[in-house]
N, CA, C and O atoms as a CHARMM CRD file, in Angstrom:
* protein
*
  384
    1    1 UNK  N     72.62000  22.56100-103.05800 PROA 1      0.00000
    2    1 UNK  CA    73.88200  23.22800-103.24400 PROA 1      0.00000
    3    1 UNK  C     73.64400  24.59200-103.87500 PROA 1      0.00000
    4    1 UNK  O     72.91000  24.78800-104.84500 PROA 1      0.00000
    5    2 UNK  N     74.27400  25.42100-103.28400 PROA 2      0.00000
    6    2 UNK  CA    74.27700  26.97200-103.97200 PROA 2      0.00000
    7    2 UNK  C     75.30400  27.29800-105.19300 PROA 2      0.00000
    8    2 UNK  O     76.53400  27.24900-105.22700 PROA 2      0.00000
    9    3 UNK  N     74.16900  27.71300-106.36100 PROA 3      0.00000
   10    3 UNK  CA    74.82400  27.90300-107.51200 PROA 3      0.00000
   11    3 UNK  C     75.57300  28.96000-107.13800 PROA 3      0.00000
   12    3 UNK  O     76.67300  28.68100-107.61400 PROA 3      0.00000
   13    4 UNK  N     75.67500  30.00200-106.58300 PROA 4      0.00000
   14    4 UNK  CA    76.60100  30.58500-106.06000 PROA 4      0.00000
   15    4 UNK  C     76.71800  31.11200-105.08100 PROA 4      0.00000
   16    4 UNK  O     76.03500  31.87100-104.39300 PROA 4      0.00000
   17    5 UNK  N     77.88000  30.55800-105.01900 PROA 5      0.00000
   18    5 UNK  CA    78.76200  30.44200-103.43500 PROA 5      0.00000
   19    5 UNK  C     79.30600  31.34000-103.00600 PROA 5      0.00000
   20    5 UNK  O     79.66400  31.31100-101.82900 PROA 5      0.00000
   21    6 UNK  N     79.60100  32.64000-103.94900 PROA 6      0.00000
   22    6 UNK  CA    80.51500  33.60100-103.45400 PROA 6      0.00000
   23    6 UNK  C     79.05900  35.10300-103.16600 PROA 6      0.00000
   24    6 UNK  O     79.26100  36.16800-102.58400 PROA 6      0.00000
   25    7 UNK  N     78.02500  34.74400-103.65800 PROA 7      0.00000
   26    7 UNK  CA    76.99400  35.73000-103.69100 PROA 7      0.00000
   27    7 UNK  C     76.03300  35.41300-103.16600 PROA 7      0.00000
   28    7 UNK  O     75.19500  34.63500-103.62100 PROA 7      0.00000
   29    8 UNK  N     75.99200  36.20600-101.67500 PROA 8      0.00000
   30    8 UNK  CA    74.91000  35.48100-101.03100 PROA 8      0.00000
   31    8 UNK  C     73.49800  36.38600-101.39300 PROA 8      0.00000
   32    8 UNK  O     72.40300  35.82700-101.33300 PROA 8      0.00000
   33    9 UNK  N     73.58900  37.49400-101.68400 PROA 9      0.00000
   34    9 UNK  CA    72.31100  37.84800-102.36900 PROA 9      0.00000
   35    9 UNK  C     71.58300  37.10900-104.20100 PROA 9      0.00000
   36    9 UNK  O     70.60100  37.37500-104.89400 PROA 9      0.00000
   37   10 UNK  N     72.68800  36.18600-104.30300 PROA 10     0.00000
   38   10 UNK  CA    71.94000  35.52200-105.79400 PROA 10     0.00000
   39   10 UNK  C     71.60100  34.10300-105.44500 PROA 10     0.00000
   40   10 UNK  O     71.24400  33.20800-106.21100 PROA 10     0.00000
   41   11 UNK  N     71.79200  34.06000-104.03800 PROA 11     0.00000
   42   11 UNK  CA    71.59200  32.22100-103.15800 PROA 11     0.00000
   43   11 UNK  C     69.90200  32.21900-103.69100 PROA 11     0.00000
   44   11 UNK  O     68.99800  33.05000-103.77500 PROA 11     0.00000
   45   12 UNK  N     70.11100  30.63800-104.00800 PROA 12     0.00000
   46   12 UNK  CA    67.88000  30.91400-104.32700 PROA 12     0.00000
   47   12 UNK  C     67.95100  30.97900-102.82700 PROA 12     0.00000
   48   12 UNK  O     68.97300  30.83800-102.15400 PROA 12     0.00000
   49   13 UNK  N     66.44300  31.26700-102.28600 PROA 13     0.00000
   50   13 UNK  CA    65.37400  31.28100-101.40100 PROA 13     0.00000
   51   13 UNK  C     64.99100  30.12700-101.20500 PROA 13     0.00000
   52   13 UNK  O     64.45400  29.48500-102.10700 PROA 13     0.00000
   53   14 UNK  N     65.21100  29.58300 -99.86300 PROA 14     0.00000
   54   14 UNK  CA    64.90200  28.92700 -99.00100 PROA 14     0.00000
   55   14 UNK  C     63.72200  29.05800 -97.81300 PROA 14     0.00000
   56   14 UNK  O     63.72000  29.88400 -96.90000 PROA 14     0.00000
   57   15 UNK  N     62.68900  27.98700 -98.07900 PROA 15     0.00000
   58   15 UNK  CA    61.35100  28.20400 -97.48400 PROA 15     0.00000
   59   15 UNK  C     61.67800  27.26300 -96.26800 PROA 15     0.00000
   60   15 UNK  O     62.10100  26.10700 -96.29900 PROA 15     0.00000
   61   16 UNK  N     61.33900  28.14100 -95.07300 PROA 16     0.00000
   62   16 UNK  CA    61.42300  27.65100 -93.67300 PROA 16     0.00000
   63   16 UNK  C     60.34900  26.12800 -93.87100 PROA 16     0.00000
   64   16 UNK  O     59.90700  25.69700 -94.93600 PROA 16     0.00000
   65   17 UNK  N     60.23800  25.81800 -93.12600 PROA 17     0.00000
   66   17 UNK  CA    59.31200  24.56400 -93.14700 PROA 17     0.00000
   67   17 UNK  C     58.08600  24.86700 -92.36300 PROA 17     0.00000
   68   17 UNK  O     57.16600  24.05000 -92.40200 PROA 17     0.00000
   69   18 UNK  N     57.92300  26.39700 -91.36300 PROA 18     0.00000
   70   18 UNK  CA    57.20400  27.31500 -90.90600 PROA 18     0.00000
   71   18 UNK  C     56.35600  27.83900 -91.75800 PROA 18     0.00000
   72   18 UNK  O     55.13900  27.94200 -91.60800 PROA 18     0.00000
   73   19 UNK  N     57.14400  28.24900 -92.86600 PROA 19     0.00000
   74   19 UNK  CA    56.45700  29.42800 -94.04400 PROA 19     0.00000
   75   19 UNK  C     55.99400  28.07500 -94.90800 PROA 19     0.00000
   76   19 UNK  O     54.89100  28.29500 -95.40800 PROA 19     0.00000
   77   20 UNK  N     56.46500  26.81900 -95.22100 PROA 20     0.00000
   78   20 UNK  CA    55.58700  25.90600 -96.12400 PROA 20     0.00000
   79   20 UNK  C     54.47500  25.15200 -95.45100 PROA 20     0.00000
   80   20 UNK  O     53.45000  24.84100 -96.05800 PROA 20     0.00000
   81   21 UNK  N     54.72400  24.82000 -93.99700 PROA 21     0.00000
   82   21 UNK  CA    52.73200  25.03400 -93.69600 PROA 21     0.00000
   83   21 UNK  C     52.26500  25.79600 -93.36400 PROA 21     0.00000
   84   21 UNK  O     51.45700  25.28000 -92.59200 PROA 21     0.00000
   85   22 UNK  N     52.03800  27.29300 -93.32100 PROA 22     0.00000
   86   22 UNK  CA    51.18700  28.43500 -93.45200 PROA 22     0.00000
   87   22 UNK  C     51.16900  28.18300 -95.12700 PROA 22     0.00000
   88   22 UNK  O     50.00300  28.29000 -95.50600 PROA 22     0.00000
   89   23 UNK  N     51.83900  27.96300 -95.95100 PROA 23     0.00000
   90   23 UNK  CA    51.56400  28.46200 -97.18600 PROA 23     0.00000
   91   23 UNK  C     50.05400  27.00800 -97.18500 PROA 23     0.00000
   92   23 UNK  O     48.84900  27.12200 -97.41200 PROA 23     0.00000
   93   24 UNK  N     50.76100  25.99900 -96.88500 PROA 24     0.00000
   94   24 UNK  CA    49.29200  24.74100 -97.37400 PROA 24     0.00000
   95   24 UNK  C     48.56100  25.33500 -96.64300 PROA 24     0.00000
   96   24 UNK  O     47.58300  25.79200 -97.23400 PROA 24     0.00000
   97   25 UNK  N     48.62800  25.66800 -94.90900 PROA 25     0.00000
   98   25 UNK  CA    47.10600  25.81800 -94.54600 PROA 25     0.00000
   99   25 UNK  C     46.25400  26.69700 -95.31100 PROA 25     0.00000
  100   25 UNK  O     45.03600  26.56200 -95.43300 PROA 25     0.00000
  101   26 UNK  N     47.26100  27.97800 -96.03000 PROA 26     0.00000
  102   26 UNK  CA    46.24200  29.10100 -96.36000 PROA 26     0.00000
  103   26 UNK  C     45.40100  28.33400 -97.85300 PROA 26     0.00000
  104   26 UNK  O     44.45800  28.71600 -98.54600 PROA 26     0.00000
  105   27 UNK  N     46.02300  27.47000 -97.88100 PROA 27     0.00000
  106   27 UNK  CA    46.08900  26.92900 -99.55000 PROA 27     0.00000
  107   27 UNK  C     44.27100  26.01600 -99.52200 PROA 27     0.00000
  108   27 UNK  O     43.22300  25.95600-100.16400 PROA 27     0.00000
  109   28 UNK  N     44.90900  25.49700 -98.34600 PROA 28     0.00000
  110   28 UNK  CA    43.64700  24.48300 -97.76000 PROA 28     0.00000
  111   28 UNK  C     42.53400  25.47600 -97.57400 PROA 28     0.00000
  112   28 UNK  O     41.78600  25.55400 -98.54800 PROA 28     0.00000
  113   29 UNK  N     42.24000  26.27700 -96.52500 PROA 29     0.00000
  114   29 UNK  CA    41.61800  27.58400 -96.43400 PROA 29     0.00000
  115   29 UNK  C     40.98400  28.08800 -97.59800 PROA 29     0.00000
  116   29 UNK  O     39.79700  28.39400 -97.71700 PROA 29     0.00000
  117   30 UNK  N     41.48400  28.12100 -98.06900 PROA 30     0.00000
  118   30 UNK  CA    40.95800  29.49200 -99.46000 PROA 30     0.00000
  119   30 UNK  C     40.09400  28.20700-100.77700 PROA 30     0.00000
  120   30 UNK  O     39.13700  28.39600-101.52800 PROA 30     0.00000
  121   31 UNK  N     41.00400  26.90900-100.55100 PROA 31     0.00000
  122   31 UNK  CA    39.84200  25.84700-101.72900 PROA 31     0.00000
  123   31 UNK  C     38.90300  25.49300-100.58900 PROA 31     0.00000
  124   31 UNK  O     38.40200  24.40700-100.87800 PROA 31     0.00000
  125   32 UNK  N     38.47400  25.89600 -99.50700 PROA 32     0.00000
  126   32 UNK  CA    37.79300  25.30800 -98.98100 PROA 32     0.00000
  127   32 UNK  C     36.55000  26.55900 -98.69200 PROA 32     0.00000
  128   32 UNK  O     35.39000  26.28300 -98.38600 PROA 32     0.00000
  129   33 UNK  N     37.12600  28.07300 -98.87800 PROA 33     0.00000
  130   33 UNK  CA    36.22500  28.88600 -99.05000 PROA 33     0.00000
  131   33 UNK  C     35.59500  28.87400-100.25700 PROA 33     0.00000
  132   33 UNK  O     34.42400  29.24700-100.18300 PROA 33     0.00000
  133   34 UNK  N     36.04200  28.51800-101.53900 PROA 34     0.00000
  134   34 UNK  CA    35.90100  28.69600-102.85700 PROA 34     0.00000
  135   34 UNK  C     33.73400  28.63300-102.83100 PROA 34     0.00000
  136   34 UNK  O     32.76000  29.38400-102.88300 PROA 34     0.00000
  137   35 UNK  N     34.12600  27.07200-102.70700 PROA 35     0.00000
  138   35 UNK  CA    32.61000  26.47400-103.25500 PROA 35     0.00000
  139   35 UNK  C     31.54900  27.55500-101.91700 PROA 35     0.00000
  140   35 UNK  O     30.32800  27.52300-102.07300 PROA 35     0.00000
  141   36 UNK  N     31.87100  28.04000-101.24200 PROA 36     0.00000
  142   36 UNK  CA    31.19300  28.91000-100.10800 PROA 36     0.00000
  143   36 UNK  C     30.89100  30.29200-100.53100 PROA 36     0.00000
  144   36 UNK  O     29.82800  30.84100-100.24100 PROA 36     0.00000
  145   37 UNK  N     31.97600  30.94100-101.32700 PROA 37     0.00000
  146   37 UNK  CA    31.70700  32.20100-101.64200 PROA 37     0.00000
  147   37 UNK  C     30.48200  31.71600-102.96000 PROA 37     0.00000
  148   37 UNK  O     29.37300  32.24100-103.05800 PROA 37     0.00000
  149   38 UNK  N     30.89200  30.85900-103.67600 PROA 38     0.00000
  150   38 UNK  CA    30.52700  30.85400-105.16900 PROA 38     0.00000
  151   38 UNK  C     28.56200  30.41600-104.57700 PROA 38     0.00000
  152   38 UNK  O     27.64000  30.55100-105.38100 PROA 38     0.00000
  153   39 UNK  N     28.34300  29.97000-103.24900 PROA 39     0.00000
  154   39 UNK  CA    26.97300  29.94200-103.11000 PROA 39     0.00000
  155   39 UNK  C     26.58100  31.07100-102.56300 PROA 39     0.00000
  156   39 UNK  O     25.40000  31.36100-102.74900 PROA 39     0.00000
  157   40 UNK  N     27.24400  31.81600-101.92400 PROA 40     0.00000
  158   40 UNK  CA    26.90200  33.06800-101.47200 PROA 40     0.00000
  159   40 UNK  C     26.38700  34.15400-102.14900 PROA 40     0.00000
  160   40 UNK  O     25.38100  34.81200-101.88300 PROA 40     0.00000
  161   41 UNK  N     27.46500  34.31800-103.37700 PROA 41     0.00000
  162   41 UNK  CA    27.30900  34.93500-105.16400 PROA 41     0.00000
  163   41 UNK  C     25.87100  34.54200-105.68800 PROA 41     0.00000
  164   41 UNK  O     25.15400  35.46200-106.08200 PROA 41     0.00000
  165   42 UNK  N     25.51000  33.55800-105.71500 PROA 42     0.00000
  166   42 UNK  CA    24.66200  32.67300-106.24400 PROA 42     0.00000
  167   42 UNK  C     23.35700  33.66100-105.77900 PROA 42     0.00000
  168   42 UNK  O     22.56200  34.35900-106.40800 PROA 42     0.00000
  169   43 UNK  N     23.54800  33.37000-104.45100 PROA 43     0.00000
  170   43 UNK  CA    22.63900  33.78900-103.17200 PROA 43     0.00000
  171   43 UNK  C     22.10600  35.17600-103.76200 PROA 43     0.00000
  172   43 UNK  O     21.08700  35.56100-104.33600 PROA 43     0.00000
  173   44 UNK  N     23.27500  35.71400-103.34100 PROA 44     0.00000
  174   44 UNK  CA    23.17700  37.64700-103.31600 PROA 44     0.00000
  175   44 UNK  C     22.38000  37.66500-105.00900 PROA 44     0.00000
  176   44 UNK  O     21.28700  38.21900-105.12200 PROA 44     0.00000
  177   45 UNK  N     22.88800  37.17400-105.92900 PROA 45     0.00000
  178   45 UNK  CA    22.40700  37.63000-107.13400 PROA 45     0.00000
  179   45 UNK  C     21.07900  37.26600-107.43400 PROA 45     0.00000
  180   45 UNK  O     20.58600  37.55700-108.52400 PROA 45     0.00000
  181   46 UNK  N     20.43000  36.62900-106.52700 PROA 46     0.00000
  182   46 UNK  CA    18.81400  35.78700-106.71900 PROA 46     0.00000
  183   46 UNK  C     18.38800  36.78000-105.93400 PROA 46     0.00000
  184   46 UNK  O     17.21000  36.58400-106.23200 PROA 46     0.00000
  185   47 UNK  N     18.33700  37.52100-105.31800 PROA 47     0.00000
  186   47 UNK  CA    18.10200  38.06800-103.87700 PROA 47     0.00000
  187   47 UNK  C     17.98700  39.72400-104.50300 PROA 47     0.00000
  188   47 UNK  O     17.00500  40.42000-104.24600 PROA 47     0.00000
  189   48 UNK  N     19.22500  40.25100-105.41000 PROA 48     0.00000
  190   48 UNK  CA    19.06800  41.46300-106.34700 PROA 48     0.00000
  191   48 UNK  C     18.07800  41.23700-107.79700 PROA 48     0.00000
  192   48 UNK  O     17.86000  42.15000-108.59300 PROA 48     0.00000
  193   49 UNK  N     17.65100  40.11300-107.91400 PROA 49     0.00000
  194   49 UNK  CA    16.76500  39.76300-108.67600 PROA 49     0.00000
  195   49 UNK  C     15.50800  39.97600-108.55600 PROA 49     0.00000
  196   49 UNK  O     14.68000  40.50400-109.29800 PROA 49     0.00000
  197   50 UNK  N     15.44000  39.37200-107.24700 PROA 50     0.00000
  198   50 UNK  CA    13.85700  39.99800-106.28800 PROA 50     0.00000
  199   50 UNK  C     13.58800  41.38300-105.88900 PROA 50     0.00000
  200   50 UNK  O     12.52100  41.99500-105.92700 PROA 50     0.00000
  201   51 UNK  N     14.74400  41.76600-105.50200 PROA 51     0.00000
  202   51 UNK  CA    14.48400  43.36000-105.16600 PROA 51     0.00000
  203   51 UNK  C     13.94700  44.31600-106.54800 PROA 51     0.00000
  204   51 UNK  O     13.21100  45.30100-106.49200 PROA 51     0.00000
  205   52 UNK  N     14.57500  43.67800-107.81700 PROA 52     0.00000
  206   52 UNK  CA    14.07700  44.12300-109.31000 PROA 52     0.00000
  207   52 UNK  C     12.71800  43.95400-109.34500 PROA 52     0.00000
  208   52 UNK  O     11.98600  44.89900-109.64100 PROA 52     0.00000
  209   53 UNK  N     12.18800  42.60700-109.01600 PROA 53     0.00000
  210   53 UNK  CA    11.29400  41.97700-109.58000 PROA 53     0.00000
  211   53 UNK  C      9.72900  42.97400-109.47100 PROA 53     0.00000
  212   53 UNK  O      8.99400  42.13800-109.99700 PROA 53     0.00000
  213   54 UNK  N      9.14000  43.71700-109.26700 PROA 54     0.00000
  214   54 UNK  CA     7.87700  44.51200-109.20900 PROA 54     0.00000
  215   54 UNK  C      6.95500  43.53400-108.46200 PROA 54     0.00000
  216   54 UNK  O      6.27900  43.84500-107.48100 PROA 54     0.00000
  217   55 UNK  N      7.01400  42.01500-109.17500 PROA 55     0.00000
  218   55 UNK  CA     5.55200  41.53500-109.11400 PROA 55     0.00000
  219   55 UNK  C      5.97400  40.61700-107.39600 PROA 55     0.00000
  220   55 UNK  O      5.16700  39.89600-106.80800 PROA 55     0.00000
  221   56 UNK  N      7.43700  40.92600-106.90000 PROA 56     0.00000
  222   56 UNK  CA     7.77000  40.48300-105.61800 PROA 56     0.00000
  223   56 UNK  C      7.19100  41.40200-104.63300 PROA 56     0.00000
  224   56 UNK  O      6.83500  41.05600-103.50600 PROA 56     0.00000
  225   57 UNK  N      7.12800  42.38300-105.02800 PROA 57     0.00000
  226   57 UNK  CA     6.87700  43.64000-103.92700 PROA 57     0.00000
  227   57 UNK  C      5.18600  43.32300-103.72400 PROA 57     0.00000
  228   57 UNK  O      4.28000  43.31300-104.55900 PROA 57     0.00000
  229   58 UNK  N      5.17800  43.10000-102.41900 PROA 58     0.00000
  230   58 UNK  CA     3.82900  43.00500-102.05200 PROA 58     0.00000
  231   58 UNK  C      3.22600  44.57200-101.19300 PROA 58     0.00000
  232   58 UNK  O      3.05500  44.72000 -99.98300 PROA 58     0.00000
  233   59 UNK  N      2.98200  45.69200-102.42200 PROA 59     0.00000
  234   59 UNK  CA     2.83100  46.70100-102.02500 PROA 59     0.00000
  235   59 UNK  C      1.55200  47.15400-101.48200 PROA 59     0.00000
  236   59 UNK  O      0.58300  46.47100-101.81200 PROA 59     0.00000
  237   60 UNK  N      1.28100  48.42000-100.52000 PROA 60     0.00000
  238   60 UNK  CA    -0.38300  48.69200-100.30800 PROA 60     0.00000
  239   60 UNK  C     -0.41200  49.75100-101.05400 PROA 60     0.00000
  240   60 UNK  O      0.12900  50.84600-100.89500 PROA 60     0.00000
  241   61 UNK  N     -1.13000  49.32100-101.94300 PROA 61     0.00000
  242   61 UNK  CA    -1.49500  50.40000-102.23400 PROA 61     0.00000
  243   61 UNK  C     -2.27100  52.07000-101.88500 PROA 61     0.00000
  244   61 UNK  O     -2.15700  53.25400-102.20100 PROA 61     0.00000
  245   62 UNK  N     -2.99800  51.25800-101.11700 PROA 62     0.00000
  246   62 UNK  CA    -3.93300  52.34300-100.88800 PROA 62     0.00000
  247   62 UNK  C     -3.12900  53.43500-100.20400 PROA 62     0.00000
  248   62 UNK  O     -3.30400  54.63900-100.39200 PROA 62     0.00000
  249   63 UNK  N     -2.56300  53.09400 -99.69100 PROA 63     0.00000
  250   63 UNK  CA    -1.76400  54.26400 -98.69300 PROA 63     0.00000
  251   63 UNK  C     -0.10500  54.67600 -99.28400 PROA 63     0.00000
  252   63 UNK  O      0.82400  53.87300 -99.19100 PROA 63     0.00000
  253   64 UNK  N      0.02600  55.93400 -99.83300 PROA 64     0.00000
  254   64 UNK  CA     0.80400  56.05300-101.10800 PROA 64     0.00000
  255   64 UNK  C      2.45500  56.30100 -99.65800 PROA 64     0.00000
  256   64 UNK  O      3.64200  56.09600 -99.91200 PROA 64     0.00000
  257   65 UNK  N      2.02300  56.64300 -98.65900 PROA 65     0.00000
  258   65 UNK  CA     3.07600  56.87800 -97.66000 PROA 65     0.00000
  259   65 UNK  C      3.88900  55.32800 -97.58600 PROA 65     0.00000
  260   65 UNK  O      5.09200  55.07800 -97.66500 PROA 65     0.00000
  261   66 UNK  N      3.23700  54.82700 -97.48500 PROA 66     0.00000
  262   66 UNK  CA     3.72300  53.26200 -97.22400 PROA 66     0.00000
  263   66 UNK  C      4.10600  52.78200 -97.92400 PROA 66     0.00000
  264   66 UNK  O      5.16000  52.18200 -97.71500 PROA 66     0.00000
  265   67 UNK  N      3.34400  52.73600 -99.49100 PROA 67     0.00000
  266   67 UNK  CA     4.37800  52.51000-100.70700 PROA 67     0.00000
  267   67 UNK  C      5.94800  52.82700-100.92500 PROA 67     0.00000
  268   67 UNK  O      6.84000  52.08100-101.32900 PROA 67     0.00000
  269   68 UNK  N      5.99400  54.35300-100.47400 PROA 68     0.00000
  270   68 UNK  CA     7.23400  55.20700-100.61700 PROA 68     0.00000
  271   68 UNK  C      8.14700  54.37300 -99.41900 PROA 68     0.00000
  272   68 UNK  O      9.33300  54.14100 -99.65400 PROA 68     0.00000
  273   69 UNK  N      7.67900  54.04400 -98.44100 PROA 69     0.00000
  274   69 UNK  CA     8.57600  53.81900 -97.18400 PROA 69     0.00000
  275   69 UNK  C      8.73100  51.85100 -97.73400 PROA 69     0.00000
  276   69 UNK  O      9.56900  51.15700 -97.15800 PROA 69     0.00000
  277   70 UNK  N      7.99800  51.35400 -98.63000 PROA 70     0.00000
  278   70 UNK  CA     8.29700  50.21500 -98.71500 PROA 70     0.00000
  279   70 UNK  C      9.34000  50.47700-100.03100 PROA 70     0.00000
  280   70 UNK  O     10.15800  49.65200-100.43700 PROA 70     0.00000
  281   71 UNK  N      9.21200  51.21900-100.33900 PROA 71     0.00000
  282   71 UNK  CA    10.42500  51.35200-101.53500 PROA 71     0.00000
  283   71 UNK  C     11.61700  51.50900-101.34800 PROA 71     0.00000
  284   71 UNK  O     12.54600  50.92600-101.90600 PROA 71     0.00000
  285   72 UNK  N     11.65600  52.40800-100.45000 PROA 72     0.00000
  286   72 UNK  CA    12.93600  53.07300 -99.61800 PROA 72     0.00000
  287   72 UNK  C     13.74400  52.02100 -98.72000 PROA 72     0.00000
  288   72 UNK  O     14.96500  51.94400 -98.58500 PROA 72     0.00000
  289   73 UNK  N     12.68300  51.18400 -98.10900 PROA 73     0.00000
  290   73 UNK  CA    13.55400  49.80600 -97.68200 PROA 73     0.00000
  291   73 UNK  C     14.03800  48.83500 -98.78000 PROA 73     0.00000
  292   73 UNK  O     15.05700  48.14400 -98.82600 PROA 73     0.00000
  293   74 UNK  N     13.17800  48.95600 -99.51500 PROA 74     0.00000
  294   74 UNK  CA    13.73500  47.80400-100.60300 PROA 74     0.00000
  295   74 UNK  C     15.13300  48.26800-101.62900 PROA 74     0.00000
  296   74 UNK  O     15.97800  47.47000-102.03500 PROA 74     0.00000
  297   75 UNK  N     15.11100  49.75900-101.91100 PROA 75     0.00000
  298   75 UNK  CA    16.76600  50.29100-102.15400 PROA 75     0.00000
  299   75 UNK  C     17.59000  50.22600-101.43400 PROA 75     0.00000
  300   75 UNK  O     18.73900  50.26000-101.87500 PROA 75     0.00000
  301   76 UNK  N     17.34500  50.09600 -99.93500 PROA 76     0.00000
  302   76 UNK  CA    18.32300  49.88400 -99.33600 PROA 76     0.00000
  303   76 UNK  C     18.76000  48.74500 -99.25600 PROA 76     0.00000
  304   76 UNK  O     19.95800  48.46500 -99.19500 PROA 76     0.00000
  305   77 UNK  N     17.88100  47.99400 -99.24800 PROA 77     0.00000
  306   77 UNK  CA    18.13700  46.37500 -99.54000 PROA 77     0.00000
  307   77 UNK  C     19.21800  46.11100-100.32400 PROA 77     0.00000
  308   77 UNK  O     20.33000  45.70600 -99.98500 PROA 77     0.00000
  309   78 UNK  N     18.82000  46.35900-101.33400 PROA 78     0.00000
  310   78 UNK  CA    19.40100  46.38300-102.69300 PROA 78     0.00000
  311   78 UNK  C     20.59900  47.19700-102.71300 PROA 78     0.00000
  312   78 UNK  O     21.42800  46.74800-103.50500 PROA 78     0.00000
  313   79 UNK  N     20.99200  48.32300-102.06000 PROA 79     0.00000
  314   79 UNK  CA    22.04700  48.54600-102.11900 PROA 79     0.00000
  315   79 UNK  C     23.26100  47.99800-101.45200 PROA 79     0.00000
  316   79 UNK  O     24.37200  47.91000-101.97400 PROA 79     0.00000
  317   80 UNK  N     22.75900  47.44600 -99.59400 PROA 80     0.00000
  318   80 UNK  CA    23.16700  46.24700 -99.11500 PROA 80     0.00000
  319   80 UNK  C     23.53700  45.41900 -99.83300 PROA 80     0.00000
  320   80 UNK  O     24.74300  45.17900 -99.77400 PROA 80     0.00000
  321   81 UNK  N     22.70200  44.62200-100.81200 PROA 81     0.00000
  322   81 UNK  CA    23.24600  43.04200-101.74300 PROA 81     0.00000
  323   81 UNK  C     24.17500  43.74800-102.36900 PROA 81     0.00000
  324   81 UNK  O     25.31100  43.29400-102.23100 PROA 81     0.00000
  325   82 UNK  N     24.08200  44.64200-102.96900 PROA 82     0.00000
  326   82 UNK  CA    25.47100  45.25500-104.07300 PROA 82     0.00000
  327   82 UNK  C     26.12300  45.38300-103.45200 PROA 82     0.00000
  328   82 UNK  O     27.10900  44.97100-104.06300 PROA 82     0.00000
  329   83 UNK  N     26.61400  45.83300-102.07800 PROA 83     0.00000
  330   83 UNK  CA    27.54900  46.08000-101.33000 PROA 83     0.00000
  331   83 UNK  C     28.90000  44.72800-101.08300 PROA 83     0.00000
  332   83 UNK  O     30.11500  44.67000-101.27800 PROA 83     0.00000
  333   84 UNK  N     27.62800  43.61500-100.45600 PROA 84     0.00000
  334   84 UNK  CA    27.96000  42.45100-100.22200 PROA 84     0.00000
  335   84 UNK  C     28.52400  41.75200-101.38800 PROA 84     0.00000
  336   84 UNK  O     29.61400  41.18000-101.40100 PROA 84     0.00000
  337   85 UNK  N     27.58700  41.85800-102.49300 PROA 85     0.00000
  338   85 UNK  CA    28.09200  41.31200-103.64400 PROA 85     0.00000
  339   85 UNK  C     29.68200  41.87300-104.45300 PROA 85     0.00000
  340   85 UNK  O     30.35300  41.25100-105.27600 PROA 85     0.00000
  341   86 UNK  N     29.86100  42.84000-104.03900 PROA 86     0.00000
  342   86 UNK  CA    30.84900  43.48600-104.19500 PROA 86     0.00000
  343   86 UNK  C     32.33800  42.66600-103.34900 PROA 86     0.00000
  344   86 UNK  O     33.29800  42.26100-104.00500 PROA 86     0.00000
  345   87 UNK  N     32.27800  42.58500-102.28800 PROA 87     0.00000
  346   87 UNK  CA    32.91500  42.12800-101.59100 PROA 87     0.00000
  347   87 UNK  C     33.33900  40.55400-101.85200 PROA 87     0.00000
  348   87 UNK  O     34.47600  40.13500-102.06900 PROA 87     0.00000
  349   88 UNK  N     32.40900  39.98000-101.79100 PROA 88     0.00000
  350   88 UNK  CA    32.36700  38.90600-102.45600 PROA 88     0.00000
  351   88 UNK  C     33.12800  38.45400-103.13300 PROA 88     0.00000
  352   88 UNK  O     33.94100  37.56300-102.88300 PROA 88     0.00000
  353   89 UNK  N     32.87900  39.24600-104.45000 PROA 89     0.00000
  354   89 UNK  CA    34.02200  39.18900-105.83600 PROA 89     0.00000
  355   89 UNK  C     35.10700  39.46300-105.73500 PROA 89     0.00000
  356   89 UNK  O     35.81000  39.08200-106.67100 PROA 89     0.00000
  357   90 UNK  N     35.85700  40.28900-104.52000 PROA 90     0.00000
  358   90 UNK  CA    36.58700  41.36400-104.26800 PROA 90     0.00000
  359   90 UNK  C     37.73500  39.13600-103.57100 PROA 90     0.00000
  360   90 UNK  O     38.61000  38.44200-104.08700 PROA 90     0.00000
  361   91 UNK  N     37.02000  39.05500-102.47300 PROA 91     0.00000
  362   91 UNK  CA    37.46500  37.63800-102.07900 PROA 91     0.00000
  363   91 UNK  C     37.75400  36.57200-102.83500 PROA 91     0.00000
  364   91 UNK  O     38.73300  35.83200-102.73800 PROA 91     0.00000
  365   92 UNK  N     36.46000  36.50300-103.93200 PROA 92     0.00000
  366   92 UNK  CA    36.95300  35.17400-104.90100 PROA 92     0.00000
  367   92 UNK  C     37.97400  35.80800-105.49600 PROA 92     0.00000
  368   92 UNK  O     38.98200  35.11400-105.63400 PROA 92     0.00000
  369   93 UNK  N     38.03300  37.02800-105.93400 PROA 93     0.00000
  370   93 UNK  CA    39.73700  37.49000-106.75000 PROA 93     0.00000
  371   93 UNK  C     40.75800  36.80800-106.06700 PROA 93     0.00000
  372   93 UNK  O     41.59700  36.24800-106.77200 PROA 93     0.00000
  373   94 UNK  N     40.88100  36.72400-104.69200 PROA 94     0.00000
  374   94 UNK  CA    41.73200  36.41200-104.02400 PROA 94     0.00000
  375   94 UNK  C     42.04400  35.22100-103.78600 PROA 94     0.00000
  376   94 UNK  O     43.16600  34.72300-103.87400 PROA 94     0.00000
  377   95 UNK  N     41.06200  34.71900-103.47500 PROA 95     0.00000
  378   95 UNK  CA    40.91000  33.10300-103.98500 PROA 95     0.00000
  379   95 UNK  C     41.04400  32.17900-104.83100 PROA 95     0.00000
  380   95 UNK  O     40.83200  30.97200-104.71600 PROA 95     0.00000
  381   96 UNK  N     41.54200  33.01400-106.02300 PROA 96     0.00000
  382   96 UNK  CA    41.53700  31.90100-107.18000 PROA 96     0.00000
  383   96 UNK  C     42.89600  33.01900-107.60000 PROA 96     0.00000
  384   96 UNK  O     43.57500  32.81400-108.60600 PROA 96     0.00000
């Protein structure tokens, strides 16, 4: 029953039965991404760990060109995981 009857802009809001299963599926959806992002996070941050790590880099030395060009991939790496990792967080916000 409408607390008021003479004001149809103060009527509560009424949820189609359309809009209340999109609301569960998304509901279902998003706890079901949860535990997925949170291994992904997991992932990316072990992964920017290694790119830190010095004693991971299996560098040549001898050849100082190759060093530089193995470095240069490995920032990019690393800027990739930050990227991703970024995003990531950007989703679980949304998610929870």
């Amino acid at each position: 029953m409408n607390p008021y009857p003479n004001n149809p802009r103060r009527s509560p809001i009424q949820k189609s039965k359309e809009q209340e299963t999109k609301e569960k599926e998304l509901k279902t959806r998003l706890s079901l991404e949860k535990p997925i992002l949170e291994w992904v996070q997991a992932y990316v941050d072990e992964e920017i760990k290694k790119c830190d790590s010095i004693d991971r880099l299996q560098l040549d030395l001898r050849d100082p060109e190759v060093v530089i060009r193995q470095i240069t991939a490995l920032k990019i790496v690393k800027n990739h995981l930050l990227r991703i990792k970024g995003e990531v967080e950007k989703r679980m916000n949304i998610v929870e």
